[in-house]
C-alpha positions in Angstrom: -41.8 -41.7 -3.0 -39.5 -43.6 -1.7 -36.4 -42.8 1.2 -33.5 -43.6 -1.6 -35.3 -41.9 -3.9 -36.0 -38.5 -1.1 -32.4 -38.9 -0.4 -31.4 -38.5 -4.3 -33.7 -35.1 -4.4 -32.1 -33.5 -1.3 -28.4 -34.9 -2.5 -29.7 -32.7 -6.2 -30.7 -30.0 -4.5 -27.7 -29.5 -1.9 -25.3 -29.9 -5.4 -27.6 -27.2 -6.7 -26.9 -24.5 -3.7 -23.1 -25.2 -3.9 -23.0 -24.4 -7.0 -25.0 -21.6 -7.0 -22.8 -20.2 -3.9 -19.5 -20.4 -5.5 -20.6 -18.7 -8.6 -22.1 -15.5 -6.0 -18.5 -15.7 -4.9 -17.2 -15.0 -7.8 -19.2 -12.4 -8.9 -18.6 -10.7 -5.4 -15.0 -11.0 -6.0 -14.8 -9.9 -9.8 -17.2 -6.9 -8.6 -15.0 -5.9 -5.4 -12.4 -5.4 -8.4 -14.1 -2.8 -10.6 -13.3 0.8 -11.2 -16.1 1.7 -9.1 -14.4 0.0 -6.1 -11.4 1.9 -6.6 -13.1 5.5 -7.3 -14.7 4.6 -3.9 -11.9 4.1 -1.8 -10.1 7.4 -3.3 -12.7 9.5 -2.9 -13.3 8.5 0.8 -9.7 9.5 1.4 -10.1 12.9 -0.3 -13.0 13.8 2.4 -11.4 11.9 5.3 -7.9 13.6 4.4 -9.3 17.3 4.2 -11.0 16.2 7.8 -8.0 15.2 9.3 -5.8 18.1 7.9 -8.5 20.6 9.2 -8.9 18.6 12.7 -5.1 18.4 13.5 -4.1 22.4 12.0 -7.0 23.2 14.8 -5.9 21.0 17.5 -2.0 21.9 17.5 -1.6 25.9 16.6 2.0 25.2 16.9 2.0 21.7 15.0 5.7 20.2 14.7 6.6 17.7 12.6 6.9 15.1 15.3 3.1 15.6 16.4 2.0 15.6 12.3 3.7 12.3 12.0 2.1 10.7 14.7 -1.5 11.8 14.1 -0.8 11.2 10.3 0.3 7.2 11.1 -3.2 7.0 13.7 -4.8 8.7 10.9 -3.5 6.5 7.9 -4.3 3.2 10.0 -7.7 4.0 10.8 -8.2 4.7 7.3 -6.6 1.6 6.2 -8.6 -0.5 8.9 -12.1 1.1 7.1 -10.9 0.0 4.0 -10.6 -2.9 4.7 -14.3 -3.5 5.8 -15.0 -2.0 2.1 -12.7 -3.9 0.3 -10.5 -6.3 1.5 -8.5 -6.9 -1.6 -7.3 -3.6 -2.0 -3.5 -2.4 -0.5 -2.7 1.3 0.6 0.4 3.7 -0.4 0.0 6.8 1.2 2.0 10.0 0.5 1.5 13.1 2.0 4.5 16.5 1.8 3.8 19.2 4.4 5.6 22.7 5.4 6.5 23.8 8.7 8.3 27.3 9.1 9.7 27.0 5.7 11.0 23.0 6.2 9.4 20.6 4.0 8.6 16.6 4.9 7.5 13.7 2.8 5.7 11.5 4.9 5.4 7.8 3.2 3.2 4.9 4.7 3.1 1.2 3.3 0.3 -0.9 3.9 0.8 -3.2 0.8 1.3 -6.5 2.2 5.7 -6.3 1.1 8.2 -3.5 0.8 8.7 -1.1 -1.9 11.6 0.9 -2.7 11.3 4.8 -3.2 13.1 7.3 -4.6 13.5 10.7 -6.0 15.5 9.2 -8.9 13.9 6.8 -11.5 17.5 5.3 -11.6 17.1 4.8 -7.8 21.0 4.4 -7.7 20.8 7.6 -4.9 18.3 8.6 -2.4 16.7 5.4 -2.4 14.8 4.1 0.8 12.9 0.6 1.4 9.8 0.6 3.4 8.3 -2.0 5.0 4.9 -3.6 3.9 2.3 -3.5 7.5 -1.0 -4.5 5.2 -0.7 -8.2 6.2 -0.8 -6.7 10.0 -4.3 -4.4 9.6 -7.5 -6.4 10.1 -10.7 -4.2 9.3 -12.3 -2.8 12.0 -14.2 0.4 11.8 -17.5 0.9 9.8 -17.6 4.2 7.9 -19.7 6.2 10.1 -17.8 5.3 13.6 -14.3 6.7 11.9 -11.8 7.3 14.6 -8.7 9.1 14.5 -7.3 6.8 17.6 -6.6 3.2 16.4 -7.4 0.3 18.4 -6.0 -3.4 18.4 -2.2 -2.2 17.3 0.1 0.3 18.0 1.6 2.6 16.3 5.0 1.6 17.1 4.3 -1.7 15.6 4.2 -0.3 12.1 6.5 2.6 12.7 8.8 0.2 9.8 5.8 1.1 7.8 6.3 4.7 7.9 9.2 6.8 6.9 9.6 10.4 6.7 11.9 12.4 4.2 13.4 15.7 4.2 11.5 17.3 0.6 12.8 21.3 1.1 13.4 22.9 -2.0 11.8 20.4 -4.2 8.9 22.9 -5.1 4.9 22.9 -4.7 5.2 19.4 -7.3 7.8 17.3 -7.7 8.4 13.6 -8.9 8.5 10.1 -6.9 9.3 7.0 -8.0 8.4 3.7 -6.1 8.9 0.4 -7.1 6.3 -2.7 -6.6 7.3 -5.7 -6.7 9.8 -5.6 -10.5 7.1 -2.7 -11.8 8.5 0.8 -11.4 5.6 3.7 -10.6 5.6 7.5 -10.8 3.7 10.0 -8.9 3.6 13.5 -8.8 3.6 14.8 -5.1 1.8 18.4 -4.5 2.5 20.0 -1.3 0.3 19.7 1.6 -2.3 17.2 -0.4 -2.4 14.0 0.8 -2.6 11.2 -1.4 -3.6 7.8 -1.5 -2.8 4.9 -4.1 -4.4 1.8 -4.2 -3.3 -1.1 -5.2 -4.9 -4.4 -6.0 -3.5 -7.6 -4.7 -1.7 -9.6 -8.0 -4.4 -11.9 -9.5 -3.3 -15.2 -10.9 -1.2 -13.6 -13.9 0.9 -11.8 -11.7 -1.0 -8.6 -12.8 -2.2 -5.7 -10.3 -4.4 -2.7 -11.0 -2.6 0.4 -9.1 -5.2 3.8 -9.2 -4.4 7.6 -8.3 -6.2 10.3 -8.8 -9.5 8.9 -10.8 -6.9 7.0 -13.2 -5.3 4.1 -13.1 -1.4 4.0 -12.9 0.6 2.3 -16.0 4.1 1.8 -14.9 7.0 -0.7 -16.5 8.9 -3.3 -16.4 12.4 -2.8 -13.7 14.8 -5.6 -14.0 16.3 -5.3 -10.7 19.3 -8.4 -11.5 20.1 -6.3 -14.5 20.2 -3.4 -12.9 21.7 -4.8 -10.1 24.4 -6.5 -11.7 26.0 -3.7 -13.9 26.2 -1.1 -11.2 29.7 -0.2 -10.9 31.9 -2.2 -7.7 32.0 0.9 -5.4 27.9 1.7 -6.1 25.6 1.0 -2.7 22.1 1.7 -2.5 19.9 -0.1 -0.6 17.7 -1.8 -3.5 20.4 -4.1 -4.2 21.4 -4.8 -0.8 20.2 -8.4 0.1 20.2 -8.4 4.1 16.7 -7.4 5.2 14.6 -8.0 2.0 11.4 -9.5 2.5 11.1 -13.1 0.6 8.8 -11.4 -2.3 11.6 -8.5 -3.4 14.3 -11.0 -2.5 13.8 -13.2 -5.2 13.3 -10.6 -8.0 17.4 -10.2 -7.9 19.6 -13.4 -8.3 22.8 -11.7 -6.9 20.3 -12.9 -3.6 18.7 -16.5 -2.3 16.4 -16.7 0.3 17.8 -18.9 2.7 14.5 -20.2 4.8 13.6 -16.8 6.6 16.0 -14.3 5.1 17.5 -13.2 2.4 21.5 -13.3 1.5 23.5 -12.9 -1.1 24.6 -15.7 -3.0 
């Protein structure tokens, strides 16, 4: 055989292995996606959660509210970080109410990659508070069986915008919370002192994501935020229709706002 012709067998063959790679590639990413991925993830939490909840009650017998929020951000971004290494696609919402001496706390963390508004109101015309996104800021880092309860590589006062923490007395052992991604409006039903996790896919390439909580996946609807927005009455504030601060992605779903390069105004 000739060189041209050795040249045309290995030019086949290279074409062959491309091919062959992207299509893994696809497969890995359509199978990181499944429900199997998801039930993974939330089940981790469950055991990892109960861990933590036994570890810090045993460390602190006094435990204030002050000491559970910082171990609960060290804990929520390790757990993030060894997510990641299982699944890099997926984003975390963590929620977590706890009781001190008969005062109650929501503690909220955000590590979607953009804000989302929460509230105890599925108007969200009162007691509605924006939270930062910190998922674009967490690498993976950990493998499963090194879990840490002391993150490395960031601080915690780095995503402290990622984590706010909200007076819940009197609401009960359950209670409703509403939180909004991106225009689709969520509810969850927070029990007291169970932590929860709710993972969210990133939005595939018809704007659609997959949100999952407890072994289900979450169905939530449609929020027209410039509607909503719009017919509020002239003496109405509340911080979801506020334009100074919004991140470019929650900026554009209201029109009463324009992104102006790096932040958001209103028009």
């Amino acid at each position: 055989m000739d060189t041209k012709g050795q040249v045309y067998i290995l030019a086949a063959l290279l074409l062959i292995l491309v091919i062959f790679g992207l299509a893994t590639m696809v497969n890995v990413i359509n199978a990181d996606l499944t429900d199997n991925a998801f039930e993974e993830i939330s089940k981790d939490y469950e055991r990892e959660s109960s861990r933590f909840l036994t570890h810090v009650i045993g460390k602190y017998p006094d435990l204030t509210f002050e000491t559970l929020s910082q171990e609960y951000i060290a804990f929520t971004l390790d757990f993030t970080r060894y997510s990641r290494t299982q699944n890099p696609h997926f984003g975390l919402l963590y929620l977590f109410d706890y009781e001190i001496e008969g005062i109650s706390q929501l503690f909220i963390g955000n590590y979607l990659n953009h804000e989302i508004v929460v509230s105890s109101d599925d108007i969200l015309d009162r007691n509605d508070h924006i939270v930062d996104g910190c998922g674009s800021q967490i690498q993976a880092g950990y493998s499963f069986e090194g879990f840490s309860f002391s993150p490395e590589g960031i601080s915690l006062s780095e995503i402290s915008m990622c984590n706010i923490t909200l007076d819940s007395s009197g609401q009960g052992i359950s209670y409703p919370i509403y939180f909004l991604i991106g225009d689709i409006l969520y509810i969850s039903t927070i029990t007291a002192s169970v932590p929860e996790v709710i993972i969210a896919s990133r939005e595939d390439t018809n704007n659609q994501r997959r949100v999952f909580l407890n072994e289900e996946f979450m169905k939530g609807k449609l929020f027209n935020t410039n509607e909503y927005c719009s017919n509020l009455e002239p003496d109405t504030t509340n911080n979801l229709c506020r334009c100074e601060g919004r991140d470019e992605t929650i900026c554009t779903f209201n029109s009463l706002c324009i992104w102006n390069k790096t932040i958001c105004q209103k028009v």
